[in-house]
N, CA and C of each residue as an Amber inpcrd file, in Angstrom:
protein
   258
  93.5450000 -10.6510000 109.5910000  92.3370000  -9.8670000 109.4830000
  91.2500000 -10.7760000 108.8870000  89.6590000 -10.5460000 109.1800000
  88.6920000 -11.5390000 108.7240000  88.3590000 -10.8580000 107.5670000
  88.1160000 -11.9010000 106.7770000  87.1460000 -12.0740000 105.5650000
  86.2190000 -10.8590000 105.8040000  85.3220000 -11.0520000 106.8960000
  84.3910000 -10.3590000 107.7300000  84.1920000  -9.0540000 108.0330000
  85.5230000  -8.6530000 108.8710000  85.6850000  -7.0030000 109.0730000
  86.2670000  -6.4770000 107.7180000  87.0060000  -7.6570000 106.5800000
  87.3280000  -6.7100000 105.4610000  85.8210000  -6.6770000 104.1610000
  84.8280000  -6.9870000 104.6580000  83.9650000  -7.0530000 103.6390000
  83.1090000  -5.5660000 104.2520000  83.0180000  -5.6150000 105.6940000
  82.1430000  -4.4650000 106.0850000  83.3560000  -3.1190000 105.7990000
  84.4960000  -3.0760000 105.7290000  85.2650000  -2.1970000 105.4690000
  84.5870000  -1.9390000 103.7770000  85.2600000  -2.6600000 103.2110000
  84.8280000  -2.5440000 101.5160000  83.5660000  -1.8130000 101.5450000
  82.6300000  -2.1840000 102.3300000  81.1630000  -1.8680000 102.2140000
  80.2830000  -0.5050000 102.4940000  81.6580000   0.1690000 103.1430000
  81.4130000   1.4120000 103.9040000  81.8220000   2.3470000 102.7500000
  80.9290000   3.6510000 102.6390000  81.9130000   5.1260000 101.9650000
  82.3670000   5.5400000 103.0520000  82.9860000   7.0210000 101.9490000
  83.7280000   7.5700000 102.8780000  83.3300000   8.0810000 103.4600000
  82.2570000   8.7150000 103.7720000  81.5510000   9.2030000 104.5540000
  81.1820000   8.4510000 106.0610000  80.7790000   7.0140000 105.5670000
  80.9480000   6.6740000 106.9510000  82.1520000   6.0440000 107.3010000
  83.2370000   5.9450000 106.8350000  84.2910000   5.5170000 107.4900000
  85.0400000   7.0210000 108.2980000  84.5700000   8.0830000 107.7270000
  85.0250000   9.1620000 108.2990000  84.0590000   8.9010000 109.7240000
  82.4650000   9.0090000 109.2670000  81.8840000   8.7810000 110.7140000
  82.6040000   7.7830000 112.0880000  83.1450000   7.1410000 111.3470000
  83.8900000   5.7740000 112.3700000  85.1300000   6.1460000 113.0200000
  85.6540000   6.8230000 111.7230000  86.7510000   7.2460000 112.8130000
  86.8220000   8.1980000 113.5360000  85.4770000   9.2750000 113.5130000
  85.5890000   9.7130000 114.6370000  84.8760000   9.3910000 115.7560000
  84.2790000   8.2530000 115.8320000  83.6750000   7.6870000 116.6930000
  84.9230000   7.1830000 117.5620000  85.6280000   6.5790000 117.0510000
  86.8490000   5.7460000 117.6930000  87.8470000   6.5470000 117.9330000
  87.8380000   7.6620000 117.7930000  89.0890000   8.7040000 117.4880000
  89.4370000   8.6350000 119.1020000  88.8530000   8.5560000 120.1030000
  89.3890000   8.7640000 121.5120000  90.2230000   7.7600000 121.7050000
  89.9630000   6.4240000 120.6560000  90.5110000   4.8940000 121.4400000
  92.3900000   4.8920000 120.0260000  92.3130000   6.3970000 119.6240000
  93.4420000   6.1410000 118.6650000  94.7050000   7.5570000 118.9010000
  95.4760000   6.8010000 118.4220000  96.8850000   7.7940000 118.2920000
  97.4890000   7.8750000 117.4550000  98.0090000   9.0140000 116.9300000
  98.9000000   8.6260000 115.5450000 100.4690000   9.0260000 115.5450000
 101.5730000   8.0310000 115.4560000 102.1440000   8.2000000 115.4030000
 102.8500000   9.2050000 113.8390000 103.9250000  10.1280000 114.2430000
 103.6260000  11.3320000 113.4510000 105.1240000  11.2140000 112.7880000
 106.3390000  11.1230000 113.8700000 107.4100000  10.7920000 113.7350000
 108.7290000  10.8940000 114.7050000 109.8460000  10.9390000 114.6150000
 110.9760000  10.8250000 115.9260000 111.5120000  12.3730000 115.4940000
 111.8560000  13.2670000 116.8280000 112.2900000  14.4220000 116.3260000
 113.7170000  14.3900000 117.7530000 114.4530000  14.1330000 117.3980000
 115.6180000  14.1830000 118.6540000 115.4380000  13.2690000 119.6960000
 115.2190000  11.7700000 119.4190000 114.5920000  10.9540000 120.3610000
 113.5470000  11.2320000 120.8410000 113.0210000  12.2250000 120.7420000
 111.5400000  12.5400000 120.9650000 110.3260000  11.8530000 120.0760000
 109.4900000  10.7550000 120.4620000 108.6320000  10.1430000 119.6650000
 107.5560000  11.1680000 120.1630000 107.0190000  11.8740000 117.9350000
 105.9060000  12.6480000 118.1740000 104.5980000  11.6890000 117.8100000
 103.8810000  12.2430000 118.7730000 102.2820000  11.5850000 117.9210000
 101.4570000  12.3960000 118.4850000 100.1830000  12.0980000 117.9800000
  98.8910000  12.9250000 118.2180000  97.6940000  12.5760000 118.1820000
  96.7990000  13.2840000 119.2090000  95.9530000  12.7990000 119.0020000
  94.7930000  13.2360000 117.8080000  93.7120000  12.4540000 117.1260000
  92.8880000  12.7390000 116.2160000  91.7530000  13.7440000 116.5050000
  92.0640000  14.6330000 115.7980000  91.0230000  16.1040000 116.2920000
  89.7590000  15.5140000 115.7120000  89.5760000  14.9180000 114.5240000
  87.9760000  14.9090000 113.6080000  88.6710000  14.2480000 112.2690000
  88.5140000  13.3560000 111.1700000  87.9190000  13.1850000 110.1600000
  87.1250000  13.8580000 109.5800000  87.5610000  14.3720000 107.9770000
  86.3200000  14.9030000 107.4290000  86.6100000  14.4990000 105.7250000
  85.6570000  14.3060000 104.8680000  86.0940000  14.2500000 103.6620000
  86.5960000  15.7510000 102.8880000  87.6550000  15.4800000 101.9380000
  88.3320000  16.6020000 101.4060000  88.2090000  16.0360000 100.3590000
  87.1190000  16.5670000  99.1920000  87.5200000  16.0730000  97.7560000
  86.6640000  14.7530000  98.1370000  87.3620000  13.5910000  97.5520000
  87.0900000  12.3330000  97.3500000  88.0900000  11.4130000  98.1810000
  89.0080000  11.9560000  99.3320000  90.1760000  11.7250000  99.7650000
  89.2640000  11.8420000 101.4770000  89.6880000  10.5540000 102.1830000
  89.3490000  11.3020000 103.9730000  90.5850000  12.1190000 104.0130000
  90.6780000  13.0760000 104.9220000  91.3060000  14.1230000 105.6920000
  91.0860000  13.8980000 107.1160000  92.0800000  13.4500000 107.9940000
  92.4300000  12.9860000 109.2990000  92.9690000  14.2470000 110.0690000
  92.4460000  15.0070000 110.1600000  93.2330000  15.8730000 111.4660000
  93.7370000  15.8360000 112.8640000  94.8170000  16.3320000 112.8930000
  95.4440000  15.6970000 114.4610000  95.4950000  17.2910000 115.1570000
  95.3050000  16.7240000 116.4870000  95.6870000  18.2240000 117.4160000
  96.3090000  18.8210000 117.0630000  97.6160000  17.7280000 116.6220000
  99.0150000  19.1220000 116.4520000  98.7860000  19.9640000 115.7000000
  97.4390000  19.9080000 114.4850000  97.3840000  20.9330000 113.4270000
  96.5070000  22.0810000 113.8760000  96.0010000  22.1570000 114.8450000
  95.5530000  22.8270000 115.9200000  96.5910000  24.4930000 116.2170000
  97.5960000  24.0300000 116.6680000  98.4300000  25.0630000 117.2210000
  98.8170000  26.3240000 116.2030000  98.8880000  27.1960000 116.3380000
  99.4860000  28.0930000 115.1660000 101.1130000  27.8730000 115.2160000
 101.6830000  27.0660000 115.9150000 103.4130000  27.1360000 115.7060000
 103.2490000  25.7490000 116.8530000 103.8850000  24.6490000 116.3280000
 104.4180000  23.3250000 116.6330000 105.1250000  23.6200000 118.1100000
 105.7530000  24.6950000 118.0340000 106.3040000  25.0990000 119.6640000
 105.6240000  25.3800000 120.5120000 104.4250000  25.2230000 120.1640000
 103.3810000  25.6020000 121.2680000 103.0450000  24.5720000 122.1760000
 103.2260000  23.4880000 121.6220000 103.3870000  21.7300000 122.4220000
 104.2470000  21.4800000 123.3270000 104.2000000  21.2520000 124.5390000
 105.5120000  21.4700000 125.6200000 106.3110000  20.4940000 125.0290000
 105.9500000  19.0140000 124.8320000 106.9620000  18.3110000 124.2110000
 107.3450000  18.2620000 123.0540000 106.8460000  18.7570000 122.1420000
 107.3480000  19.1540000 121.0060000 108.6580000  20.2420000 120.8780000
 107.9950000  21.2000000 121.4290000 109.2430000  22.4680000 122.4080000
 109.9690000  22.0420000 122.6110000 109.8600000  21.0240000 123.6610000
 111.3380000  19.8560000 124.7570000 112.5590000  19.1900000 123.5500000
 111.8020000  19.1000000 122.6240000 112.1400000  18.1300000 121.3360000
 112.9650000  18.7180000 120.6380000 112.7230000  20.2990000 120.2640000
 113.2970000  21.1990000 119.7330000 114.5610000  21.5330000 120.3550000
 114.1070000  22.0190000 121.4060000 115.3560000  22.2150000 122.2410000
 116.5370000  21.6160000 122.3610000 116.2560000  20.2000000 122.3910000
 116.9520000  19.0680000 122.9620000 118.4110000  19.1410000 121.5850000
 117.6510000  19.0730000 120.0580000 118.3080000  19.4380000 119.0420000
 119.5200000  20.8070000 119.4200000 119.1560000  21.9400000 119.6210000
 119.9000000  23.2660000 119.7440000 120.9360000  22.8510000 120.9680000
 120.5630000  21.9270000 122.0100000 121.1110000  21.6030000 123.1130000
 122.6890000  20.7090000 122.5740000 122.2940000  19.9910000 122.1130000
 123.1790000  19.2280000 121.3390000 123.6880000  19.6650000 120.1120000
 123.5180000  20.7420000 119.2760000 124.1080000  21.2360000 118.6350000
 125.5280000  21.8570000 119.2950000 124.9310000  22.8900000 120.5940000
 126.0280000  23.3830000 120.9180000 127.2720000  22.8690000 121.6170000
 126.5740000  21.3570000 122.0180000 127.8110000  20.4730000 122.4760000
 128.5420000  19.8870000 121.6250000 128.1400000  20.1010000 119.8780000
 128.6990000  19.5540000 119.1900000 129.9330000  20.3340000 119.1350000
């Protein structure tokens, strides 16, 4: 990493690093975690400051129930699927 991009980082609040990331938020993904070989991630709904802390929101926090995601669902399943073959 440069000298360079870490001085304009330092140089930014949070406010505009929140602005940045949602500028860039289309060009990002976040990996979230593995749920039954299922790799979850998501995409970034908005940045906003909370407190003195950024707050990163992802789609998935979007849904009222995580099963509402077809692959997330698939993911779930896949668990109960293999339970019963256990």
């Amino acid at each position: 990493m440069s000298e360079k991009l870490i001085d304009i980082a330092n140089g930014l609040t949070n406010k505009e690093i929140c602005d940045l990331i949602n500028i860039i938020s289309p060009r990002l993904d976040v990996y979230v975690g593995l749920l039954n070989n299922h790799c979850i991630s998501s995409e970034i709904n908005w940045a906003n400051l909370n407190g003195t802390m950024i707050q990163i929101n992802l789609r998935l926090a979007e849904l009222d129930d995580l099963q509402d995601d077809q692959f997330f669902a698939h993911a779930i399943k896949a668990k109960r699927k293999k339970k019963s073959h256990d």
